[in-house]
Structures are given as structure tokens and as C-alpha cells.
N, CA and C of each residue as an Amber inpcrd file, in Angstrom:
protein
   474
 104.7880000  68.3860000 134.6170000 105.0890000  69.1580000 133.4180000
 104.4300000  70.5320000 133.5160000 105.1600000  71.5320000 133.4640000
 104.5720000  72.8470000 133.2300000 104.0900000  73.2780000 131.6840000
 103.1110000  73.9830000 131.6020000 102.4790000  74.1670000 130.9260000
 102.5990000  75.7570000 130.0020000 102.9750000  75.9300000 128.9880000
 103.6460000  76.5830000 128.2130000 102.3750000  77.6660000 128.2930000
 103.3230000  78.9070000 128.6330000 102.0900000  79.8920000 128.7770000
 102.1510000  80.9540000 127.7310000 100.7700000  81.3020000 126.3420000
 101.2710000  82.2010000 125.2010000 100.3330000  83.3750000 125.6750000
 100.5140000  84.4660000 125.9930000  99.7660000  85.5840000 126.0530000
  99.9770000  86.1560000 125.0720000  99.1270000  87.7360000 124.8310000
  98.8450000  88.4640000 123.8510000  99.3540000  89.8620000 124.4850000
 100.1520000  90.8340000 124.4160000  99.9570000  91.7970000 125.1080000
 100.0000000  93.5610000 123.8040000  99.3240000  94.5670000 124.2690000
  99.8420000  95.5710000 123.2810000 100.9140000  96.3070000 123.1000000
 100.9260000  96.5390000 121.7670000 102.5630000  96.8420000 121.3790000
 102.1430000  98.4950000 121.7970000 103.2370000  98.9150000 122.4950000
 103.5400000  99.8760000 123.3730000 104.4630000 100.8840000 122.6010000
 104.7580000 102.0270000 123.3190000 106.5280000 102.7460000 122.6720000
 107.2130000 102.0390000 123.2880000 107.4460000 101.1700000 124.7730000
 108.1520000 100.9160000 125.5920000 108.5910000  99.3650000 124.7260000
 107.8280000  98.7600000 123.6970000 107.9960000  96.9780000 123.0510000
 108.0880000  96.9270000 121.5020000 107.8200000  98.7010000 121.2420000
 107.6610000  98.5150000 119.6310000 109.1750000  97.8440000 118.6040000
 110.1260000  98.4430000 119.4920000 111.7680000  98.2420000 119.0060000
 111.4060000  96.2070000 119.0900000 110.6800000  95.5460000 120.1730000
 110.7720000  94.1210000 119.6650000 109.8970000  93.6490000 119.0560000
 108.9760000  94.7480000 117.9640000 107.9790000  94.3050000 116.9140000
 108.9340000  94.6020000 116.0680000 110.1260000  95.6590000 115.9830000
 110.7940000  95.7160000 114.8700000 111.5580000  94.5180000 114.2220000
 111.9030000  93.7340000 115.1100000 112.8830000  92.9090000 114.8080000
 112.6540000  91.8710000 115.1050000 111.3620000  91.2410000 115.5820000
 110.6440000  90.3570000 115.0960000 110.3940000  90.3850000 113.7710000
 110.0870000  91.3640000 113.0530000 109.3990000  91.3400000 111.9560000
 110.4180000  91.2050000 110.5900000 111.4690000  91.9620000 111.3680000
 112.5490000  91.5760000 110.7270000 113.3490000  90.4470000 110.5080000
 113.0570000  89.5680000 111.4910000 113.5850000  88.2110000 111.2780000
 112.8530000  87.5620000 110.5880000 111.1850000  87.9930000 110.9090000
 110.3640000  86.6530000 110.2620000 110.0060000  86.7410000 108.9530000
 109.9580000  88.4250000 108.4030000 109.0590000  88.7210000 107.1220000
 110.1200000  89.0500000 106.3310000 110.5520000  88.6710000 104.9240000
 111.5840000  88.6770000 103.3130000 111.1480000  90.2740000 103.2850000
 109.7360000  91.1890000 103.6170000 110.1390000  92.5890000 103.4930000
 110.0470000  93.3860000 104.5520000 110.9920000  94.6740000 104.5590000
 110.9370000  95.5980000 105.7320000 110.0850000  96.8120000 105.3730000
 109.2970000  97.0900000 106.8560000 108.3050000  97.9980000 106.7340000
 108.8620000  99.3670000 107.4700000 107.8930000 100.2710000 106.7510000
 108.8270000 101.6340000 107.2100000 107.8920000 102.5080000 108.6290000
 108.4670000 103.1070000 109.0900000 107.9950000 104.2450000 110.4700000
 106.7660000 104.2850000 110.2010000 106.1350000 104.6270000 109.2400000
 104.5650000 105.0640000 109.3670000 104.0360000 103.6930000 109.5920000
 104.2470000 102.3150000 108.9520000 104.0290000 101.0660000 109.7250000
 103.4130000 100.7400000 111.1610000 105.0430000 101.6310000 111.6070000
 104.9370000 101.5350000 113.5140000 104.4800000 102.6550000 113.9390000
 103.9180000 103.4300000 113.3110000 103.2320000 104.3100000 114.0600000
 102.1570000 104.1440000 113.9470000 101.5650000 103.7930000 112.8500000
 100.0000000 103.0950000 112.9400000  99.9420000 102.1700000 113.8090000
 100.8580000 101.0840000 113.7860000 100.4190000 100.0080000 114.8340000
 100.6780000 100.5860000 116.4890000 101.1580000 101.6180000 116.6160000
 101.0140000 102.0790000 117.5450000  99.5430000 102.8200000 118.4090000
  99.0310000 103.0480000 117.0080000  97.5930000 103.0970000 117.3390000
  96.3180000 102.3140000 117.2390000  96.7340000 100.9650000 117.0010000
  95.6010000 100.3050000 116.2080000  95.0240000  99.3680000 117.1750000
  96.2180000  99.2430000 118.7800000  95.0100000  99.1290000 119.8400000
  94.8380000  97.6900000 119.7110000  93.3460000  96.9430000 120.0350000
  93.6190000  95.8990000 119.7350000  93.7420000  95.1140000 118.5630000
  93.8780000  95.9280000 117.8930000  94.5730000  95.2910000 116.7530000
  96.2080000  95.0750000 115.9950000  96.5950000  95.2150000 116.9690000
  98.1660000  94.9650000 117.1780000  98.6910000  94.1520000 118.2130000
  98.9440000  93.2280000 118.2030000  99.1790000  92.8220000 119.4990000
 100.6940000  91.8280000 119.5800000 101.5430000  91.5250000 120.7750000
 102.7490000  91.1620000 120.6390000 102.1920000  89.5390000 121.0490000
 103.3000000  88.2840000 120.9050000 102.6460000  87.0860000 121.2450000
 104.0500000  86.9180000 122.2380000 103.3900000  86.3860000 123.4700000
 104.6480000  85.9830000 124.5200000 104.7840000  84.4750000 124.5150000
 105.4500000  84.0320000 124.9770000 105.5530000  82.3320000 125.0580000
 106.4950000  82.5730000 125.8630000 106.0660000  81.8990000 127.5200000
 106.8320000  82.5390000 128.6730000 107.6440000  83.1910000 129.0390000
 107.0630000  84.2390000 128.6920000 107.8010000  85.9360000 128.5130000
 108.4740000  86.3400000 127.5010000 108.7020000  85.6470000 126.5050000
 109.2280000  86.2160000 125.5570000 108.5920000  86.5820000 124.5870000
 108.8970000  87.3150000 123.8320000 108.6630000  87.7030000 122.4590000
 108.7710000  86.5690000 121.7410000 108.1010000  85.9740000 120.5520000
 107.7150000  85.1100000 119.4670000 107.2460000  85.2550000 118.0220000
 105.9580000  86.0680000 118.5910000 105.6550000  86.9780000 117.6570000
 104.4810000  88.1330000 117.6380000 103.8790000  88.3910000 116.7150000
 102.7700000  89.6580000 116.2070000 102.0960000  90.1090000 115.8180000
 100.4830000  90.1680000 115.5170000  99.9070000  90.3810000 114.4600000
  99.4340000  91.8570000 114.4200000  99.4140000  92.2070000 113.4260000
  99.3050000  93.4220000 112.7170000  98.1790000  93.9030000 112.2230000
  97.3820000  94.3510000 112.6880000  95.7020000  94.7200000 111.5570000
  95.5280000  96.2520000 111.3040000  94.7920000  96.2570000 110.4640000
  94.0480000  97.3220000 110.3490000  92.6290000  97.8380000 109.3300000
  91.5720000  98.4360000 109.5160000  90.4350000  98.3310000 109.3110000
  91.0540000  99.3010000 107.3200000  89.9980000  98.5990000 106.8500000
  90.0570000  99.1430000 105.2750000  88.2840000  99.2590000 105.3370000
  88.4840000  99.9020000 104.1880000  86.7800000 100.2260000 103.5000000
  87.1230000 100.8460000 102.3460000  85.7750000 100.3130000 101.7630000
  85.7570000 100.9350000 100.1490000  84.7150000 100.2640000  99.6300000
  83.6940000 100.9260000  98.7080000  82.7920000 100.7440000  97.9260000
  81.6410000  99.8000000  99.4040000  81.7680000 100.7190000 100.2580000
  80.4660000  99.7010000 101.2340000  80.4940000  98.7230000 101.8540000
  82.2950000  98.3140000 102.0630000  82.5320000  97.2830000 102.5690000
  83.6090000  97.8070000 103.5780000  83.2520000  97.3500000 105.1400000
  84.2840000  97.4620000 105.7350000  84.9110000  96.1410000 106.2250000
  86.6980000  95.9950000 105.9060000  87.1230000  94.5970000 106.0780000
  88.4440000  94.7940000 107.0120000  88.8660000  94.0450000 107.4930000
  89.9590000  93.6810000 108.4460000  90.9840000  93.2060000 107.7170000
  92.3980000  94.1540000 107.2930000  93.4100000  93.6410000 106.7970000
  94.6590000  93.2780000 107.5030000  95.1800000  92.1020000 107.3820000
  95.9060000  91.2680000 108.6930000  97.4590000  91.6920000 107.7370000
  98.0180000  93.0090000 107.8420000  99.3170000  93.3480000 107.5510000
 100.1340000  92.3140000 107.8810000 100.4420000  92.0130000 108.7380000
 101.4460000  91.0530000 109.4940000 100.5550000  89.9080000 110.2300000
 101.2400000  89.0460000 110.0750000 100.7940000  88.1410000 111.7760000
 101.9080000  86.8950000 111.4350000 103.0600000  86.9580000 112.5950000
 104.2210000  85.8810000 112.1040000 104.5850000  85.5360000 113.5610000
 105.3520000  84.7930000 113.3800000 105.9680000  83.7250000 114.3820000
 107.6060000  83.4090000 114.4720000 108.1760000  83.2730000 115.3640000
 109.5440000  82.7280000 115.0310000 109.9260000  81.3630000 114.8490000
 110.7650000  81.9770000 113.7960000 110.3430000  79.8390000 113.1310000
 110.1800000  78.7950000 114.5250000 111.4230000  78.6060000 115.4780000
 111.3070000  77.4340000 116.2400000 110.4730000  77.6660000 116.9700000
 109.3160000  78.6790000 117.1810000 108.0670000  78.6180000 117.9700000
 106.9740000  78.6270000 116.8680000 107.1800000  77.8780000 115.8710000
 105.9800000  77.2160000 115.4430000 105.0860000  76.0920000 115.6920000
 103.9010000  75.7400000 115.2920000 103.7110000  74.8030000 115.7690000
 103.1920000  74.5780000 117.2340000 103.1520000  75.4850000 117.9420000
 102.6860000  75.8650000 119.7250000 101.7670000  76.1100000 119.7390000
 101.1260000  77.1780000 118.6440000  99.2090000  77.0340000 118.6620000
  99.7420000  78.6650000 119.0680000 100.6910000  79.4550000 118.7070000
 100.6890000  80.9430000 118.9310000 100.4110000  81.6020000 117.6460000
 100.4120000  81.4260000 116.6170000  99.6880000  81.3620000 115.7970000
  98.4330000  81.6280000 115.7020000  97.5030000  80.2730000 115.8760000
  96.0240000  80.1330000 116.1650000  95.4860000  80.9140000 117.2410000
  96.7210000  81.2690000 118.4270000  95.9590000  82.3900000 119.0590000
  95.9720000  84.2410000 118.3860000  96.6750000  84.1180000 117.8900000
  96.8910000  85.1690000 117.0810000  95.5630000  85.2540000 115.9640000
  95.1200000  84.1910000 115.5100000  94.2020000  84.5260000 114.4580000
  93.3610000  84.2160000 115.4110000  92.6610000  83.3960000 116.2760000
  91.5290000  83.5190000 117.2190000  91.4450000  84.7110000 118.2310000
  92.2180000  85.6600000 118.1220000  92.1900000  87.2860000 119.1580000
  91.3900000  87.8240000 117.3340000  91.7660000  87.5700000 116.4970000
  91.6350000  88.5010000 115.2670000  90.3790000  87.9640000 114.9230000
  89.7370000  87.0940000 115.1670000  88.2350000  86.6290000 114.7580000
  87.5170000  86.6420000 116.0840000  88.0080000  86.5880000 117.0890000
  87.3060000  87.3690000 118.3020000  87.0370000  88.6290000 118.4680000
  87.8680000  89.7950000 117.5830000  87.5040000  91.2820000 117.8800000
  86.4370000  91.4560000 116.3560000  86.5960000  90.6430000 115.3980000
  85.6780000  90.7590000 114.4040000  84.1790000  90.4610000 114.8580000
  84.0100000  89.5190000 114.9660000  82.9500000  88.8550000 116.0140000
  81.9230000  89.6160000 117.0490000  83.0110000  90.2530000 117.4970000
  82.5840000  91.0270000 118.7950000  81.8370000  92.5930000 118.4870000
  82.8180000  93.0570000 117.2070000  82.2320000  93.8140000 116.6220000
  81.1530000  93.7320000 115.7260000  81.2430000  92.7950000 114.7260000
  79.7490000  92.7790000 113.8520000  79.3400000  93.2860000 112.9020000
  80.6300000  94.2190000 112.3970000  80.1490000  95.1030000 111.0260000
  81.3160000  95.0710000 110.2350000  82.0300000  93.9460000 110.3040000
  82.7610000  93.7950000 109.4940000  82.3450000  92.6410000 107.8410000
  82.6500000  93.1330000 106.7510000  82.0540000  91.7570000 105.9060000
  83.5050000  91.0580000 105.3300000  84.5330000  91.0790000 105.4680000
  85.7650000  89.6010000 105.3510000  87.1600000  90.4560000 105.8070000
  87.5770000  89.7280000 106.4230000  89.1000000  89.9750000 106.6320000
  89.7630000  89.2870000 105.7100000  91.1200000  90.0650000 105.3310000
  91.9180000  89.2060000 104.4600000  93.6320000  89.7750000 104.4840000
  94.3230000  88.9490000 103.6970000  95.3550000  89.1390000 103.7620000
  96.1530000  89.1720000 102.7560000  97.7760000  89.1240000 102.3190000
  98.4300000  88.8140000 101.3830000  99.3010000  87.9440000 101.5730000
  99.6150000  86.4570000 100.9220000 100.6480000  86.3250000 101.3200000
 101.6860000  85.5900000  99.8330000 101.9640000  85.5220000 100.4750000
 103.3540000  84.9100000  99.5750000 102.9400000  83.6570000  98.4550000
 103.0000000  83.8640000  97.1430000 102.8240000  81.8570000  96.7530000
 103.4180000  80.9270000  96.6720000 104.0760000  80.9180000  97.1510000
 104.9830000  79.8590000  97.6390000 104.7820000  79.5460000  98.6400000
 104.0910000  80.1960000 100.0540000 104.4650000  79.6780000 101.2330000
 103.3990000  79.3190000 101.3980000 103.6760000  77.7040000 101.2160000
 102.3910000  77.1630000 101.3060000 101.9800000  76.1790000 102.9340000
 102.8980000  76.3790000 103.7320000 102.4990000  76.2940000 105.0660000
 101.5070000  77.7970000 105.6380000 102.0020000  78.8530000 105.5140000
 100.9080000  79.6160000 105.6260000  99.5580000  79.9290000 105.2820000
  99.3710000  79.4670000 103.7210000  98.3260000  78.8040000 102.9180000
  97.3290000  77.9980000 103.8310000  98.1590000  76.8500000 104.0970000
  97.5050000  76.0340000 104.7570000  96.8370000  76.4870000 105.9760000
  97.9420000  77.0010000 106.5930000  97.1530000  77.8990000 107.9630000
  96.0170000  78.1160000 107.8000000  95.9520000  79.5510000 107.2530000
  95.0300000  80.4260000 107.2320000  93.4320000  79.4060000 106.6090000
  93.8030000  78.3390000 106.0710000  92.4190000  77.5810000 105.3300000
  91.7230000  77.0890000 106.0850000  92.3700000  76.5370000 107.2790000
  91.9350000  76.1760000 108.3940000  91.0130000  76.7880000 109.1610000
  90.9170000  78.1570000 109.1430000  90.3420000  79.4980000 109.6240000
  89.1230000  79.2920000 108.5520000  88.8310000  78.8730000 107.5610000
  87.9220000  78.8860000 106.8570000  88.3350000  80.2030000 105.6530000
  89.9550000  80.8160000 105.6800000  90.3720000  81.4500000 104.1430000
  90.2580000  80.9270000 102.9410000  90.2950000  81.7420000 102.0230000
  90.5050000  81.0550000 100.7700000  91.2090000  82.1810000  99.7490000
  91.4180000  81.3550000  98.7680000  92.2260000  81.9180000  97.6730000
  91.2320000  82.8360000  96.7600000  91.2300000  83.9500000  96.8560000
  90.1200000  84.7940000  95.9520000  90.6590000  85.4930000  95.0450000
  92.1930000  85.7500000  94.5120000  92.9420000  86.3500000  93.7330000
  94.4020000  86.2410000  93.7150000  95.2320000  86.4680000  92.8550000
  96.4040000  87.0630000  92.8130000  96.9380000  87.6180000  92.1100000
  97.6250000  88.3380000  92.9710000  98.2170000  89.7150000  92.6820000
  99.9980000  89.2310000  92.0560000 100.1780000  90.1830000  90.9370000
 101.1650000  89.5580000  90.5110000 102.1370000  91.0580000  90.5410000
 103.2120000  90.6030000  91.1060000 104.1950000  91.7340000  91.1470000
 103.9620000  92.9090000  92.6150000 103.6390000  91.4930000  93.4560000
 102.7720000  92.5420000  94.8620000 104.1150000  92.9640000  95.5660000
 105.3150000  92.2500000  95.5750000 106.0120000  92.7110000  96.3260000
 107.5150000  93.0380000  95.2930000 107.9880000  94.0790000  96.1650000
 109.2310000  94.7280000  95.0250000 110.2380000  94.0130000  94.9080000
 110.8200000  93.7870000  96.1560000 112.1250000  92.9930000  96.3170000
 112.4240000  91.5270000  96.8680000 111.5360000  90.9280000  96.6460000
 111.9250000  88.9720000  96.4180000 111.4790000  88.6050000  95.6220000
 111.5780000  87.2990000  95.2490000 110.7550000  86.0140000  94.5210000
 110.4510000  85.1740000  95.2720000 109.1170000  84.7210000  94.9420000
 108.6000000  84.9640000  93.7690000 108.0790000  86.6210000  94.2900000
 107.5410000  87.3460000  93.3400000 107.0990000  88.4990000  93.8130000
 105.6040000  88.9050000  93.7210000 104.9550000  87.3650000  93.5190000
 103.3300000  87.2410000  93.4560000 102.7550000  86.8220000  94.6800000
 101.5450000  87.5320000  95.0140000 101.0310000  86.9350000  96.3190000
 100.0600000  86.6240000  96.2910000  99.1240000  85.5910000  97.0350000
  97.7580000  85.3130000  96.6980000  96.8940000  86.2100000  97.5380000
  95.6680000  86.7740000  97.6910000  94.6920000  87.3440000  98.4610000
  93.7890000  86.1980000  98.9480000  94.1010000  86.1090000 100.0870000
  93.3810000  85.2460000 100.8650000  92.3360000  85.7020000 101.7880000
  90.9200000  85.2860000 101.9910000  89.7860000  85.8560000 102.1200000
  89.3490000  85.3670000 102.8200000  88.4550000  85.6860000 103.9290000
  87.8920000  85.0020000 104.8020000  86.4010000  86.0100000 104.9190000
  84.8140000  85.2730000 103.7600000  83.8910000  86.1230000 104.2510000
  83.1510000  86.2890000 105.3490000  83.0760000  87.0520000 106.3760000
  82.0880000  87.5310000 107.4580000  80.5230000  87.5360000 107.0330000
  80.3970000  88.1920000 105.4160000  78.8220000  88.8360000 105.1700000
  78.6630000  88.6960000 104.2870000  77.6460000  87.5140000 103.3980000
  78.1280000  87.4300000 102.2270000  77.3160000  89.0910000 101.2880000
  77.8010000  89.1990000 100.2180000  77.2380000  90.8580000 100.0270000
  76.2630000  90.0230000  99.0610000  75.2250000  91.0320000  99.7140000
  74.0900000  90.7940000  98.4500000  73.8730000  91.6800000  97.2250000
């Protein structure tokens, strides 16, 4: 039996067109040019997911701060449905708690997601997230259009 191989590689100008439409298949909203041009710079914090050579999926970060806190916000990180379940995913959030880690001055990464989707929920709890708010009316164009803020602390603030 061969052994299913998931790498991580960076989203490029030459791969960004298959972050587009990944993202487009996997995520209910579409993100605009300044999106992909940030993630064009965000280095390792963008990264594409292969599953023997292909495209699958992506995660998306980028650093926030405010009031003394600097945190890791996970814009994106998705999968294509029938490559769920492979653990590309978990490598996707273990590259994203490996560059936190590595760095050291971060105090929580977090995210938004959907309330309803409560397989992603679940995900992310696993990681040691949690439910710290929601936001009601976070997104314009679906339902439900509430999302929860899901938190994961690094530091607790004193």
C-alpha cells in the first residue's frame, strides 16, 4: 500500500489562480484581489495543501494587533469536501501552531466561523479552541449570517 503523501507548499503568482478556486468551491463567501494579494505576501502564512500533487486545500493567516495584543487570524483554512478526513486539515492547523510556537509573541489565534457548521466547530476544539463570542450579522450574503469567534489562548493576559 502506498502511502498518501499531504505537503504544504507557498502560494505563489504561478498557484494563486488554484487558491482562487479552491476557495471558491469550499467557502459560501467570495473574497476580493486585495485578499490575494495579501496572501501573496504573508509567506508562511499562506500555504497551499497537496495530497499527491494536487491541490485540496489552504490556509490563510494573517497577524492582527490591537490594544497590546498580537494574535494570529486564520482567514481561511478549508479542504475539499472528498479530501476530508485525511488529516490535511490537522496539518494545516499543526503548520499554524508550529509557526506560532516558533515565534513566541503571539497571545491567541482565532477565527470565524459559521454556526451551523458544526463539524468545523468540532475541529478546531480539538486544537484546544473555544467559543468566546458571536458575532451576529458577520457575514452579508448567506444564512445563517452569524458566526462564532473561536479562540485559541497562547498567553493568558494578565
Amino acid at each position: 500500500m502506498t502511502r498518501s503523501k499531504i505537503e504544504l507548499c507557498d502560494v505563489t503568482p504561478n498557484n494563486i489562480k488554484q487558491l482562487k478556486c479552491l476557495n471558491q468551491v469550499v467557502f459560501p463567501v467570495s473574497y476580493n484581489d486585495k485578499f490575494y494579494k495579501d496572501v501573496l505576501e504573508a509567506g508562511e502564512l499562506a500555504k497551499l495543501a497537496y495530497y499527491n500533487d494536487s491541490v485540496v486545500g489552504a490556509v490563510c493567516c494573517r497577524i492582527y494587533t490591537s490594544e497590546n495584543l498580537r494574535c494570529l487570524y486564520i482567514m481561511t483554512l478549508g479542504c475539499l469536501y472528498h479530501y476530508r478526513r485525511l488529516g490535511i486539515g490537522t496539518k494545516m492547523v499543526e503548520h499554524v501552531l508550529n509557526y506560532v510556537e516558533k515565534d513566541r509573541n503571539f497571545d491567541s489565534i482565532f477565527l470565524h466561523v459559521q454556526v451551523n457548521n458544526e463539524g468545523a466547530i468540532k475541529f478546531y476544539k480539538k486544537f484546544g479552541f473555544e467559543i468566546v463570542e458571536t458575532k451576529e450579522w458577520y457575514y452579508k450574503r448567506i444564512e445563517p449570517a452569524d458566526a462564532h469567534v473561536l479562540q485559541k489562548t497562547l498567553r493568558p493576559q494578565s
